[in-house]
C-alpha positions, 0 to 999 in steps of 0.5 A: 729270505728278507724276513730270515736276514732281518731275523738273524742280524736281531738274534745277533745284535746283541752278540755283536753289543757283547764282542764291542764290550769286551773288546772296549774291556779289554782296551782300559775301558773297565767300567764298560757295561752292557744295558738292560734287554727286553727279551728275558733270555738276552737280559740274563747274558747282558746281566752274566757278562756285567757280572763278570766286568764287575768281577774282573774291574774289581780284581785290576783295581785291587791289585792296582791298590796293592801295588800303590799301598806296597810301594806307598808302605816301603818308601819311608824304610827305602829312603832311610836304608839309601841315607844310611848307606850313602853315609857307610860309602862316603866313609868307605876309606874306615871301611877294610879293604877286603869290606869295600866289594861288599859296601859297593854291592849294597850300594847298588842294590839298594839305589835300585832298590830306591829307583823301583819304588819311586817307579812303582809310584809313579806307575801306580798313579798311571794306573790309578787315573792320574792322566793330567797333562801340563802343555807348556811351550818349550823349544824342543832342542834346548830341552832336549839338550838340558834333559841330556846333560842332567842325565849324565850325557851332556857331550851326546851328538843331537842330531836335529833333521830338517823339517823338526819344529823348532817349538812344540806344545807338550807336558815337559815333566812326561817328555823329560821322563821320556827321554831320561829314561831312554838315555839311562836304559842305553847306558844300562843296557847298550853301552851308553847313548851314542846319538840322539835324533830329533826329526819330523813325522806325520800328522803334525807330529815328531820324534825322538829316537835314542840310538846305542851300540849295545847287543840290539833287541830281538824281534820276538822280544820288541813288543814285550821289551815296554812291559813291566819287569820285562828283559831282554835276554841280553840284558836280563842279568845287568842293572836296571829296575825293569820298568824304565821302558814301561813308563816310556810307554806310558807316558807316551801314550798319555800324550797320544804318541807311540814308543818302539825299538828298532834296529840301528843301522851299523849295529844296536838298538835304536829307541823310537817315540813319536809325539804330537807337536801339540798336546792338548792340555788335560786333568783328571776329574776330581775324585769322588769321596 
């Protein structure tokens, strides 16, 4: 019986090589590779399923270039489109009145149209490996304050619970997109930011939540909600790009943290990120050319 266990735990070694693969694969590990086999029968499978890694890293990394070289490709006509518009609604008082509606449609399509190509760029870089993190020490209720009022909320209450640190180390620009994001999407989607909270966590960690009054998110749609393009169903026919919340979690992520939505208490939605209070600093290695 020893000699049958120590047998089959050598046959299915390798099956157990090829799951811890995959499941890497399947985590962003994309240049995962399973090594050479002595026995000739194992080598062919390690070779199929490198064959296919190889397969499957190249379709993601082409799609991801396309991605990058569309969005690349429409920012010089998109910003020249907005100037031309921008230029029609600051002389909208030559414009007929019967005209104006029309004006004010093409106005806002187009400024979504801008903040999805300056998005895709940005995600573009995400999936291209920018990973690069600038810690600074900041003072986290100043900052979050200033972030408030550049994004149009400089009156929301900020509620600071006990416990939160004063200080934190952390990459501003990806807390400021954070945070931005959130107070646009409560006010696309929720009525506006009715609060935002700051309060200790685990670990050595805390979080920002940003709460609104708007419909709420269902719970089948919570984990979906932070993908690209997606919508909820109550918000699936107002304005927004559908990537705000995708680069939420992104950039949380990149800093080691989490984003998720829950309910608010008395009604709406309340969005959650959990960051460490220390970030360490990172770059991205050089690319090879």
């Amino acid at each position: 019986s020893l000699f049958g266990l120590a047998t089959s735990r050598r046959l299915l070694r390798p099956l157990s090589q090829v799951a811890d693969a995959a499941e890497e694969i399947a985590s962003g590990g994309l240049d995962t590779r399973l090594a050479p086999e002595s026995d000739p029968d194992l080598d062919r499978l390690a070779g199929s399923f490198n064959e296919m890694a190889d397969a499957v890293q190249t379709r993601i990394e082409r799609e991801a270039r396309f991605a990058s070289d569309v969005s690349h490709e429409l920012r010089s006509p998109i910003t020249a489109l907005a100037a031309a518009v921008e230029v029609l609604d600051a002389r909208r008082e030559d414009i007929p009145e019967r005209t104006q509606p029309a004006l004010d449609v093409v106005v806002s399509q187009v400024r979504r149209f801008d903040s999805m190509v300056i998005d895709l760029l940005e995600l573009a870089r995400l999936d291209a490996g920018a990973t690069d993190l600038t810690v600074e020490e900041l003072r986290l209720t100043d900052l979050t304050r200033r972030v408030a009022a550049r994004f149009g909320e400089p009156d929301v209450p900020i509620v600071v619970a006990r416990g939160t640190p004063a200080e934190v180390a952390l990459d501003k620009v990806r807390f400021e997109r954070i945070l931005g994001n959130l107070i646009d999407n409560a006010r696309n989607h929720g009525g506006g930011a009715l609060r935002i909270e700051l309060s200790p966590a685990d670990n050595g960690r805390f979080r920002l939540a940003v709460e609104d009054g708007g419909p709420g998110v269902a719970h089948g749609e919570r984990d979906r909600i932070f993908e690209r393009f997606a919508r909820g169903r109550a918000a699936r026919h107002r304005i927004g790009t559908g990537l705000g919340l995708a680069l939420v979690a992104e950039h949380s992520s990149a800093m080691g943290g989490a984003a998720w939505v829950e309910d608010r208490v008395g009604g709406g939605a309340r969005f959650v990120v959990e960051l460490p209070t220390r970030v360490a600093e990172r770059r991205s290695p050089p690319v090879a050319r």
